[in-house]
mmCIF file of the N, C-alpha and C atoms, coordinates in Angstrom:
data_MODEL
# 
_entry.id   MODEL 
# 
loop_
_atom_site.group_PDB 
_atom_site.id 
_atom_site.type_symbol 
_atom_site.label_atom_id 
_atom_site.label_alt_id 
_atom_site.label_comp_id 
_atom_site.label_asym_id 
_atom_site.label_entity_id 
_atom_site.label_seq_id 
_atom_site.pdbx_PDB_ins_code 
_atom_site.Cartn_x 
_atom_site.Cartn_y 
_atom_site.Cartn_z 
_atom_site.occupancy 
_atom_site.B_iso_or_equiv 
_atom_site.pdbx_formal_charge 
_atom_site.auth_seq_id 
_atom_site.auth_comp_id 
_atom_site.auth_asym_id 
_atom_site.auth_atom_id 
_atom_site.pdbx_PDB_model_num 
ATOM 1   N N  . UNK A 1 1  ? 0.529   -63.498 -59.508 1.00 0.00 ? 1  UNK A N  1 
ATOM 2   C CA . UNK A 1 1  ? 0.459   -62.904 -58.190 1.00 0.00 ? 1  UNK A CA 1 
ATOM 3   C C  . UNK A 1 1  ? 1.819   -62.320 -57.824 1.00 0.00 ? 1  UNK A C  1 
ATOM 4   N N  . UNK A 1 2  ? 1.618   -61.153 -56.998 1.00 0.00 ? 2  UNK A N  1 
ATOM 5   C CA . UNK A 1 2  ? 3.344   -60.627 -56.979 1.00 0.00 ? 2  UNK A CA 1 
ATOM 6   C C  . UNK A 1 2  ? 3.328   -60.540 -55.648 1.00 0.00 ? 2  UNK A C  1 
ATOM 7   N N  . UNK A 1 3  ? 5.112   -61.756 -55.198 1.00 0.00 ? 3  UNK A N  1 
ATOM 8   C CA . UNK A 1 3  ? 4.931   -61.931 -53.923 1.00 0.00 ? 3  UNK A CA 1 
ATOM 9   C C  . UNK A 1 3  ? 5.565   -60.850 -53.643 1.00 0.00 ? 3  UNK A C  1 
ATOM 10  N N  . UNK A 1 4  ? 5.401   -60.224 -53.604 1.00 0.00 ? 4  UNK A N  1 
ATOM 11  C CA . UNK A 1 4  ? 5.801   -58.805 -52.459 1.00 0.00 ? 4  UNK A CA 1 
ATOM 12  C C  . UNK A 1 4  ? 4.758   -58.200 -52.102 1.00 0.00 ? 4  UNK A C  1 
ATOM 13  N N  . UNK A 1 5  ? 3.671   -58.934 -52.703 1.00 0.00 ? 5  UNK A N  1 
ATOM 14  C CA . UNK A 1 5  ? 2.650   -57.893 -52.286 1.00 0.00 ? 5  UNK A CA 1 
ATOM 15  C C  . UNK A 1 5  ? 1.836   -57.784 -50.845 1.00 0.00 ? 5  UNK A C  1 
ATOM 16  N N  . UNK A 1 6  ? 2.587   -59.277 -49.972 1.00 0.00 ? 6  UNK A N  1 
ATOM 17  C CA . UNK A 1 6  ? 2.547   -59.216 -48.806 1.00 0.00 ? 6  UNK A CA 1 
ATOM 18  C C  . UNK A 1 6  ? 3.326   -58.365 -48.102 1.00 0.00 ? 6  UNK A C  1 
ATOM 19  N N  . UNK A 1 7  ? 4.767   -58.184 -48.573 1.00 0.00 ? 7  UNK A N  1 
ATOM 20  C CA . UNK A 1 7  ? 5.543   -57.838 -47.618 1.00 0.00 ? 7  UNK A CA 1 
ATOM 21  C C  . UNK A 1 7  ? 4.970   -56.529 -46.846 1.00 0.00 ? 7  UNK A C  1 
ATOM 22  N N  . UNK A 1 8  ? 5.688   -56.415 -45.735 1.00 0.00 ? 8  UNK A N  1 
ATOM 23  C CA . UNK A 1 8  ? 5.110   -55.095 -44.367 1.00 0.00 ? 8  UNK A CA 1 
ATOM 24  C C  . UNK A 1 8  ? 6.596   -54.237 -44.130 1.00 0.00 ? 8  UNK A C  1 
ATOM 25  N N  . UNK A 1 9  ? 6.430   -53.061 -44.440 1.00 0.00 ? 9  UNK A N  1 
ATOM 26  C CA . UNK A 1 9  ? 7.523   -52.087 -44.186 1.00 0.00 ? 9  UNK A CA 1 
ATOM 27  C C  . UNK A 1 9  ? 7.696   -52.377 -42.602 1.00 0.00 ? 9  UNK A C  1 
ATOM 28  N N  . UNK A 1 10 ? 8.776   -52.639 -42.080 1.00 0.00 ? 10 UNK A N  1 
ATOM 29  C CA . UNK A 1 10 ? 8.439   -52.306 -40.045 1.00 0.00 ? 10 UNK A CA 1 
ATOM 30  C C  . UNK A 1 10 ? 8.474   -51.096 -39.718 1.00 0.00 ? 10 UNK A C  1 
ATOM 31  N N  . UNK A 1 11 ? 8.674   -50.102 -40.436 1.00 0.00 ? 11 UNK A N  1 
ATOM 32  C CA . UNK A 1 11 ? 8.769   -48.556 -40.151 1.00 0.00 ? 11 UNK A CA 1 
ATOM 33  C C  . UNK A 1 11 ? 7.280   -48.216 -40.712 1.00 0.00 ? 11 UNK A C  1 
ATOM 34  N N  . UNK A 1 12 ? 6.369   -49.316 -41.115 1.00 0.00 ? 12 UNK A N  1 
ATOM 35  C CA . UNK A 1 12 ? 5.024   -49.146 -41.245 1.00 0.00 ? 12 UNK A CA 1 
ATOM 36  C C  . UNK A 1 12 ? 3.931   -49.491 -39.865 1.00 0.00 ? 12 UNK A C  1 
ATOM 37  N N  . UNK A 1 13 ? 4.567   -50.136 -39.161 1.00 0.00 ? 13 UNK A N  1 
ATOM 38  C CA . UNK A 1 13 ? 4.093   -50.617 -37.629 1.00 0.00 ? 13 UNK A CA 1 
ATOM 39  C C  . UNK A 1 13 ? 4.190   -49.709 -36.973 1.00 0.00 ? 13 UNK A C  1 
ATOM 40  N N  . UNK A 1 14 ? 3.062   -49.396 -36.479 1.00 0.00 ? 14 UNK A N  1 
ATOM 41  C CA . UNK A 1 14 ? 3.250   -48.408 -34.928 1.00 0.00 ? 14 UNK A CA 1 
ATOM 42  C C  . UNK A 1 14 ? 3.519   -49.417 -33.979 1.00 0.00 ? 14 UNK A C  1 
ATOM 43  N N  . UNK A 1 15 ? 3.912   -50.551 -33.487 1.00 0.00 ? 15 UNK A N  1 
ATOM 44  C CA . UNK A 1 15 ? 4.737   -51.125 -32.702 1.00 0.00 ? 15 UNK A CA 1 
ATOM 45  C C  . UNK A 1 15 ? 5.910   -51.467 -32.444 1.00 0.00 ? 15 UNK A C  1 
ATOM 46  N N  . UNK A 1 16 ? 6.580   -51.952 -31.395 1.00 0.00 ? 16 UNK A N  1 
ATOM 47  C CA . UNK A 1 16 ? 7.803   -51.881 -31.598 1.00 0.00 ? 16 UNK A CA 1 
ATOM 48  C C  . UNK A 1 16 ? 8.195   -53.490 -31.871 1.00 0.00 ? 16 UNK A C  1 
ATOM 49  N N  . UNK A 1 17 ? 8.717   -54.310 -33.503 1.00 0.00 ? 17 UNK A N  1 
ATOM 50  C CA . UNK A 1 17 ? 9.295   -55.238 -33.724 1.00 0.00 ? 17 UNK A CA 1 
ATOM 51  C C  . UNK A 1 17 ? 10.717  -55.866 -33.707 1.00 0.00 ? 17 UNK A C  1 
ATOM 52  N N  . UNK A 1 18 ? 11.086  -57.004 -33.748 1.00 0.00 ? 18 UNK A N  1 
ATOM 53  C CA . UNK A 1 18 ? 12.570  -57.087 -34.018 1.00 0.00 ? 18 UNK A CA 1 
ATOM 54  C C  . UNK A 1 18 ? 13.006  -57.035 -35.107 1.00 0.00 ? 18 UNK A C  1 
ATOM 55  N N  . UNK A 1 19 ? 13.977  -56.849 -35.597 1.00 0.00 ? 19 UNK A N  1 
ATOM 56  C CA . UNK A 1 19 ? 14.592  -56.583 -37.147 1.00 0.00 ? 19 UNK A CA 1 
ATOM 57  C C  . UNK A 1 19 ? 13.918  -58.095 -37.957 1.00 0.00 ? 19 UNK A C  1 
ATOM 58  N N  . UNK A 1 20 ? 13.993  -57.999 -39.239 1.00 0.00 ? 20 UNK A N  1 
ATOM 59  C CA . UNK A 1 20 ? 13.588  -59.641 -40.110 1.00 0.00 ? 20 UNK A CA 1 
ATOM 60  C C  . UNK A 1 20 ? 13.015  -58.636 -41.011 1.00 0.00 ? 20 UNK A C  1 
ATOM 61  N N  . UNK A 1 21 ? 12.156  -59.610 -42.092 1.00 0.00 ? 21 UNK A N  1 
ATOM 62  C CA . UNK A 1 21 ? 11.854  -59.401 -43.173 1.00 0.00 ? 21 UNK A CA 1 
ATOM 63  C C  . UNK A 1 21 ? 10.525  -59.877 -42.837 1.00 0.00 ? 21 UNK A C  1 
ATOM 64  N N  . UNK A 1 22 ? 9.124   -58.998 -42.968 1.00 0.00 ? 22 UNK A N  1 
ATOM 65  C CA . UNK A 1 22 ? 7.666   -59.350 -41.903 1.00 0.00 ? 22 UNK A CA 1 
ATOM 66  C C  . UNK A 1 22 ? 6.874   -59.125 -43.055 1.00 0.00 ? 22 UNK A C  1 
ATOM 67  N N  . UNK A 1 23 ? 5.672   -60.361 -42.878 1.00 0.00 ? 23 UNK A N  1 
ATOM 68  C CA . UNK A 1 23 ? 4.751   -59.775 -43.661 1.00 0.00 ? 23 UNK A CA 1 
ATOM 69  C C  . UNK A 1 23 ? 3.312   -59.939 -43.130 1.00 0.00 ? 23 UNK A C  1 
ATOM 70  N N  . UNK A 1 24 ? 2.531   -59.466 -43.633 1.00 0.00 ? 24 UNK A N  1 
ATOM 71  C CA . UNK A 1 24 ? 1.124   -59.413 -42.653 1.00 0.00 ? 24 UNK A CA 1 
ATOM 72  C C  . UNK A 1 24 ? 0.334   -60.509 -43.042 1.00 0.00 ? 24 UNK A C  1 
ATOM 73  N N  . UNK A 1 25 ? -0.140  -61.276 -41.956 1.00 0.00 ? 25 UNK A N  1 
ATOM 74  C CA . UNK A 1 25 ? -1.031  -62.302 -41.839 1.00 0.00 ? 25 UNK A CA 1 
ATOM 75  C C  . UNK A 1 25 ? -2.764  -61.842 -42.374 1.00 0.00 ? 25 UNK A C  1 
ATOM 76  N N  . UNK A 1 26 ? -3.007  -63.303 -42.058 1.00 0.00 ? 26 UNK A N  1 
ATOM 77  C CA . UNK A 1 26 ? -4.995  -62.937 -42.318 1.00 0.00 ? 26 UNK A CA 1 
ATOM 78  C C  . UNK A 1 26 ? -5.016  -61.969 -41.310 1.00 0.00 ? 26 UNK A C  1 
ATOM 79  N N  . UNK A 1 27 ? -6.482  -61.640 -41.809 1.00 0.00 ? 27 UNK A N  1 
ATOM 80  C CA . UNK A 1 27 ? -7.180  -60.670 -40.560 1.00 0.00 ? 27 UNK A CA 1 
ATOM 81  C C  . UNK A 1 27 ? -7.777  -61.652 -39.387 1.00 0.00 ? 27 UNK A C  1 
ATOM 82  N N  . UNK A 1 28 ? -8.039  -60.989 -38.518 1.00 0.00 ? 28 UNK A N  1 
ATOM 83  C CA . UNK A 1 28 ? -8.793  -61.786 -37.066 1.00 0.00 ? 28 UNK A CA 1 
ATOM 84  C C  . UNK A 1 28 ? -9.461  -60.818 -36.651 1.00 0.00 ? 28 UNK A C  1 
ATOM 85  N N  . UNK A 1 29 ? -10.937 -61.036 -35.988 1.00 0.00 ? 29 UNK A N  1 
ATOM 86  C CA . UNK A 1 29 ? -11.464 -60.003 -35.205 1.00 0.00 ? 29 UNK A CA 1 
ATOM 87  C C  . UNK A 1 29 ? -11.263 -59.712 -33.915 1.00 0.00 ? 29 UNK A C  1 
ATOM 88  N N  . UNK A 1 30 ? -10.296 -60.496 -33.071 1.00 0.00 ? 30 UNK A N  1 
ATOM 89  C CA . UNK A 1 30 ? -9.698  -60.699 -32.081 1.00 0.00 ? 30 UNK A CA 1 
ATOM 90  C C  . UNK A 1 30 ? -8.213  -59.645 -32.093 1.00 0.00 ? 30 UNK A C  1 
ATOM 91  N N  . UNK A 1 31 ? -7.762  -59.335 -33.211 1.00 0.00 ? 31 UNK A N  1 
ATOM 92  C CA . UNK A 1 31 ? -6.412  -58.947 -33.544 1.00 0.00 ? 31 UNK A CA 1 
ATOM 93  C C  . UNK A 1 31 ? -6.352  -57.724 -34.571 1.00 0.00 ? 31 UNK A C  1 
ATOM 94  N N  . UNK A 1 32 ? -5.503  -56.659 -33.987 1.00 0.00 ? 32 UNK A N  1 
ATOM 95  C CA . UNK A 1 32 ? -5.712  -55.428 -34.810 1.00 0.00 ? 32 UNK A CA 1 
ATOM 96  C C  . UNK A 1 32 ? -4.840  -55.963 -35.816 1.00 0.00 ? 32 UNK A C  1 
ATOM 97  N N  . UNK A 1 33 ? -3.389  -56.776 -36.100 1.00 0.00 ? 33 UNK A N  1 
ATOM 98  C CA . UNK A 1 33 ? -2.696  -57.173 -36.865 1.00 0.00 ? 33 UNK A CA 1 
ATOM 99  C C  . UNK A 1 33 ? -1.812  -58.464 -36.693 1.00 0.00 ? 33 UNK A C  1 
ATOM 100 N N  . UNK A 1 34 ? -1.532  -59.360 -37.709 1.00 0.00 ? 34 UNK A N  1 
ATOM 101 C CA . UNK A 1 34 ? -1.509  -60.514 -37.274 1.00 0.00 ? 34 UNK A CA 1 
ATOM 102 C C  . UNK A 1 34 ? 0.036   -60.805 -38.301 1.00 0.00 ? 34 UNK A C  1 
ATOM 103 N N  . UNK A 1 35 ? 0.977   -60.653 -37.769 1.00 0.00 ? 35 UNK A N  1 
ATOM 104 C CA . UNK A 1 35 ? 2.587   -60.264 -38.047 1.00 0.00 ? 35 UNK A CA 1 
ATOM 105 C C  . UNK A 1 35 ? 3.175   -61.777 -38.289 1.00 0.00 ? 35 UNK A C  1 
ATOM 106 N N  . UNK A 1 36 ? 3.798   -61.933 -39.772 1.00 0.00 ? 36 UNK A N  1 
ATOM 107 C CA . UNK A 1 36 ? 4.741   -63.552 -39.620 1.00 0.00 ? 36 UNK A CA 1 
ATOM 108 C C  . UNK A 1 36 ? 5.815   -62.998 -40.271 1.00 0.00 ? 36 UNK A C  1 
ATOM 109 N N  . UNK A 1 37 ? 6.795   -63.344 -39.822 1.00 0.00 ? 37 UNK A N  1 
ATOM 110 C CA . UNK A 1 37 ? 8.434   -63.452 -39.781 1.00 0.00 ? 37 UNK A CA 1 
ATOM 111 C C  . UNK A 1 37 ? 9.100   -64.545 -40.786 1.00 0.00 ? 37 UNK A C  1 
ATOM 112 N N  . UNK A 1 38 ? 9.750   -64.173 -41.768 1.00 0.00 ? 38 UNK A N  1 
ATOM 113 C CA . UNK A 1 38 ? 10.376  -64.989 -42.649 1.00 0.00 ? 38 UNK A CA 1 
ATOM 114 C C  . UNK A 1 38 ? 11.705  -65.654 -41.781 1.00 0.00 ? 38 UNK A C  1 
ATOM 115 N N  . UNK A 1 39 ? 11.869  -66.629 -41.798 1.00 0.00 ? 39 UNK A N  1 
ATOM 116 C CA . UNK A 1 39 ? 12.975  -67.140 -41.186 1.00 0.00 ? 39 UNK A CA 1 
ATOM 117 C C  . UNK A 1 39 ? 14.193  -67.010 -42.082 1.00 0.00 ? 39 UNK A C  1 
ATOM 118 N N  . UNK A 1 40 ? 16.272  -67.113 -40.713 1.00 0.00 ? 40 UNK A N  1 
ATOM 119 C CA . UNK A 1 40 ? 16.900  -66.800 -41.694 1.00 0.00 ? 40 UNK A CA 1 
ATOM 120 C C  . UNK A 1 40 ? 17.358  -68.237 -41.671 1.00 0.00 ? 40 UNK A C  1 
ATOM 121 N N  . UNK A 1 41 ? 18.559  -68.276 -41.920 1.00 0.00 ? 41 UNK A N  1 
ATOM 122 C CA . UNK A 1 41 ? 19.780  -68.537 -41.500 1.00 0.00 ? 41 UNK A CA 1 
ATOM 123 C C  . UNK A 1 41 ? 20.137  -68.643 -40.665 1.00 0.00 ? 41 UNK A C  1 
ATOM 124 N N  . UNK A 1 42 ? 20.328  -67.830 -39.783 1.00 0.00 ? 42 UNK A N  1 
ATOM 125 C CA . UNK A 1 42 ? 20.866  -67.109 -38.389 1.00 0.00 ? 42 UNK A CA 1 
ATOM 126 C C  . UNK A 1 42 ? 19.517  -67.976 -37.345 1.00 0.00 ? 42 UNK A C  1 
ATOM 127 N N  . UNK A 1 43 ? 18.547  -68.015 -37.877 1.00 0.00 ? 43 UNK A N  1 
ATOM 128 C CA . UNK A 1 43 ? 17.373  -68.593 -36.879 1.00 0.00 ? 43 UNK A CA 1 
ATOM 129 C C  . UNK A 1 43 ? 17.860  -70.780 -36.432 1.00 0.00 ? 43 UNK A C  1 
ATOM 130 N N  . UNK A 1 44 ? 18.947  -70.837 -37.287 1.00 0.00 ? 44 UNK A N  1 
ATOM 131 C CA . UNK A 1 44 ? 19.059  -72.260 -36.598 1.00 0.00 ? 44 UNK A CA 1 
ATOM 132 C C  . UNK A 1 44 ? 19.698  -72.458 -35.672 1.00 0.00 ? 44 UNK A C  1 
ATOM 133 N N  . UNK A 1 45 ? 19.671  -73.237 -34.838 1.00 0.00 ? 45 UNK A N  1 
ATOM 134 C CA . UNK A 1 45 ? 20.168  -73.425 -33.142 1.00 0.00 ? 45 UNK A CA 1 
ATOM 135 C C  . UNK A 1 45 ? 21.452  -73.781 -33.361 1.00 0.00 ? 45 UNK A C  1 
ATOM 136 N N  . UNK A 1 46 ? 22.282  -73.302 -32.796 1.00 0.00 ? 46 UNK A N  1 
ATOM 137 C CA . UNK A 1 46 ? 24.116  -73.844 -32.366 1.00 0.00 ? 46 UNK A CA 1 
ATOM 138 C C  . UNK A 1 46 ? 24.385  -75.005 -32.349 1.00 0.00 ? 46 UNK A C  1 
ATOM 139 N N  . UNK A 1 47 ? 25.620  -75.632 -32.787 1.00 0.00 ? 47 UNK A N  1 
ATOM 140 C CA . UNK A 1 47 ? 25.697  -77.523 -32.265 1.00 0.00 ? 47 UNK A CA 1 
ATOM 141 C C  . UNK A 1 47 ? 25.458  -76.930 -30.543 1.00 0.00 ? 47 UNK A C  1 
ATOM 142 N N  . UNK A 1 48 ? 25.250  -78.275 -30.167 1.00 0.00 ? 48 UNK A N  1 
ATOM 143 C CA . UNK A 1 48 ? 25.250  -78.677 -28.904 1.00 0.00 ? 48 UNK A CA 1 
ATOM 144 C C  . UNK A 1 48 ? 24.086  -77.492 -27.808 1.00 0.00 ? 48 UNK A C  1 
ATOM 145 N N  . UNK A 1 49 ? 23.553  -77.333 -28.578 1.00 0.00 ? 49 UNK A N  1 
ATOM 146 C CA . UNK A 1 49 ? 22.191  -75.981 -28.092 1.00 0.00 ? 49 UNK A CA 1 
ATOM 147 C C  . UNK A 1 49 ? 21.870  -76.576 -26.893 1.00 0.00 ? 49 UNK A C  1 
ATOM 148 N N  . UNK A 1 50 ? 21.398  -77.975 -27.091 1.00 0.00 ? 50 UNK A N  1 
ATOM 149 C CA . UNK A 1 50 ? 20.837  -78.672 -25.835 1.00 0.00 ? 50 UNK A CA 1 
ATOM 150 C C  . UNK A 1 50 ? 21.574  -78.491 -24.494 1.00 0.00 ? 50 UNK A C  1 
ATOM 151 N N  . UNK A 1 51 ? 23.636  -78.723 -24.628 1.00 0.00 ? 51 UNK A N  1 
ATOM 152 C CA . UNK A 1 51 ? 23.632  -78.238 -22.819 1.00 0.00 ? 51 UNK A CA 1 
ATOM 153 C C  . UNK A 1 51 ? 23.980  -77.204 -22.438 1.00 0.00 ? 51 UNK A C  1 
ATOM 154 N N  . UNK A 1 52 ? 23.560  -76.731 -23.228 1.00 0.00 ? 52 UNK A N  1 
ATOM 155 C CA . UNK A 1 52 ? 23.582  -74.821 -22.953 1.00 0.00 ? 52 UNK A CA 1 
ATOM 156 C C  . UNK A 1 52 ? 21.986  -74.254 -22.819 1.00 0.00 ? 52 UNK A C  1 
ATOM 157 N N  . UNK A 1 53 ? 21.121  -75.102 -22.677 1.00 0.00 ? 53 UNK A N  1 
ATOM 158 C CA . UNK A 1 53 ? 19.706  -74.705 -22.805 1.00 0.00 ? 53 UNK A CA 1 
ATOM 159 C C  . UNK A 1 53 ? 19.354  -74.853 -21.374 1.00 0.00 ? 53 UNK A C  1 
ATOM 160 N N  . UNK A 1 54 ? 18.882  -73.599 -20.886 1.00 0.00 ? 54 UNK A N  1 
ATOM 161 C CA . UNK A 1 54 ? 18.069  -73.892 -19.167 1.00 0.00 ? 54 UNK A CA 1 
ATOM 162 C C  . UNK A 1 54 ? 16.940  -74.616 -19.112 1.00 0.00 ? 54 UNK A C  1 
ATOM 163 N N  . UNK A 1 55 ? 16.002  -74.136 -20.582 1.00 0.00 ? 55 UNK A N  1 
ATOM 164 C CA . UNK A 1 55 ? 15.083  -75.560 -20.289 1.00 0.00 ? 55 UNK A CA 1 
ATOM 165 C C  . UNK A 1 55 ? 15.367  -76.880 -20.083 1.00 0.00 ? 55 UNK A C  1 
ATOM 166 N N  . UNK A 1 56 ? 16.386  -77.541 -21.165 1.00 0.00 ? 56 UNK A N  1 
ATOM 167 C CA . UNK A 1 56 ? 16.510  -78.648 -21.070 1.00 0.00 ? 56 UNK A CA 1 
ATOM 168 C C  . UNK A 1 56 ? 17.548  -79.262 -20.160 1.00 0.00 ? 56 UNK A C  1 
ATOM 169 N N  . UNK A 1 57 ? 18.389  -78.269 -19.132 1.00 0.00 ? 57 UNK A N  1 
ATOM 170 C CA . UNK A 1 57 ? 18.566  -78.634 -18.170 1.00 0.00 ? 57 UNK A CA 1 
ATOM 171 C C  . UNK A 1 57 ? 17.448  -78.827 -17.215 1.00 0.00 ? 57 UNK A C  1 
ATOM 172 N N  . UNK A 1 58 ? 16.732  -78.309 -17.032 1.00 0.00 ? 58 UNK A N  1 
ATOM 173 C CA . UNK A 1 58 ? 15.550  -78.256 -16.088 1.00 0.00 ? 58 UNK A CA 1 
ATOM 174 C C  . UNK A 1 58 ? 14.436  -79.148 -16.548 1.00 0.00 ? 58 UNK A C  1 
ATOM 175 N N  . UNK A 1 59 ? 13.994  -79.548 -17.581 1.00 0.00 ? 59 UNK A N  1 
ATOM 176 C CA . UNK A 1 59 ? 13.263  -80.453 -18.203 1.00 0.00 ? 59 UNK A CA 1 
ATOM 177 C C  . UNK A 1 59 ? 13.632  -81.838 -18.861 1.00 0.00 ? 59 UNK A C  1 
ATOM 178 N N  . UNK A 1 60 ? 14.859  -81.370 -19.666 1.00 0.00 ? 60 UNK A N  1 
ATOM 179 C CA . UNK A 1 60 ? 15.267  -82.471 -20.256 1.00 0.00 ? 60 UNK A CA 1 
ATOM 180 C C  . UNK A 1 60 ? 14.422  -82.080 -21.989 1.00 0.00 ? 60 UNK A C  1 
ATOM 181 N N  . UNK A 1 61 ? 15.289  -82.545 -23.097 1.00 0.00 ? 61 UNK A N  1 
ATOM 182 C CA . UNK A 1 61 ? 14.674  -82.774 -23.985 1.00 0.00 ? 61 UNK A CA 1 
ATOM 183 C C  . UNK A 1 61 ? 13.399  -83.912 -24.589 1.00 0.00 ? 61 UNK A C  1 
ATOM 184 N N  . UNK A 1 62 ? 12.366  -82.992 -24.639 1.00 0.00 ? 62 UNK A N  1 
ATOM 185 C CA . UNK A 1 62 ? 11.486  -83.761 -25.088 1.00 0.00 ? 62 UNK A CA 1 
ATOM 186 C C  . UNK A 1 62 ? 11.392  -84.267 -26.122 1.00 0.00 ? 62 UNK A C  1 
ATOM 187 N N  . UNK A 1 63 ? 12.195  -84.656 -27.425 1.00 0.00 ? 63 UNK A N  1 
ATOM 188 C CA . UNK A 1 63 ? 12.845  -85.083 -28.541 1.00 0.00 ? 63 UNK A CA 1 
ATOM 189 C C  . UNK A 1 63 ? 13.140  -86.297 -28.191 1.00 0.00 ? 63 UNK A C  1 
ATOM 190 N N  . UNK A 1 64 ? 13.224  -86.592 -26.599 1.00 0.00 ? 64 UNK A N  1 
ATOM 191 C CA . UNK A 1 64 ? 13.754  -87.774 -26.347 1.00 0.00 ? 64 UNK A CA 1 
ATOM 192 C C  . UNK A 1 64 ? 13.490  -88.351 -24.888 1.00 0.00 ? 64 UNK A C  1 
ATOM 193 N N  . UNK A 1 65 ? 12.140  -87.451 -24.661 1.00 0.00 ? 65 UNK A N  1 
ATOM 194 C CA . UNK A 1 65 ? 11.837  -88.617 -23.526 1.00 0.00 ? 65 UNK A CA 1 
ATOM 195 C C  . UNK A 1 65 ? 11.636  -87.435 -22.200 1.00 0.00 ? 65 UNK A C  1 
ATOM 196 N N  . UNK A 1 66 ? 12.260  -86.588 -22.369 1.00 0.00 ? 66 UNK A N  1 
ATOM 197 C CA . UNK A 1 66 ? 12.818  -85.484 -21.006 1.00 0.00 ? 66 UNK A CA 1 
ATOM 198 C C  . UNK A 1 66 ? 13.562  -86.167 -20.227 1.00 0.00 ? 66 UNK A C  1 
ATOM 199 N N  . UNK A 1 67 ? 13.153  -85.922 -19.232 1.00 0.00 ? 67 UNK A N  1 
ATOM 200 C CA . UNK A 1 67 ? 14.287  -86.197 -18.099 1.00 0.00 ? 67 UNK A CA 1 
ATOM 201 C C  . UNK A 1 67 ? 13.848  -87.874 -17.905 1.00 0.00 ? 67 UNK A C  1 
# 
């Protein structure tokens, strides 16, 4: 099987995406196209994400209980 044979040009989308490396999901009859995003690097959270986060000022982390 040749995995590229998922991959999706984004200059193949008539929508407008964010930059990444995309490839096209199952079909749905609900959904003209069904778009998944390879994760990077760059996609992991900062040390200390939590007190810089408005949710989890406002909620509290649920990892641990929330507020």
């Amino acid at each position: 099987m040749d995995v590229d044979s998922d991959v999706v040009n984004a200059s193949d989308i008539p929508i407008p995406i964010p930059p990444g490396k995309w490839r096209k999901g199952i079909s749905h009859p609900k959904a003209k196209c069904i778009l998944l995003r390879f994760s990077t690097r760059t996609d992991k959270k900062r040390p200390q994400a939590e007190k810089m986060s408005e949710y989890y000022k406002k909620y509290g982390n649920p990892n641990y209980g929330g507020k």
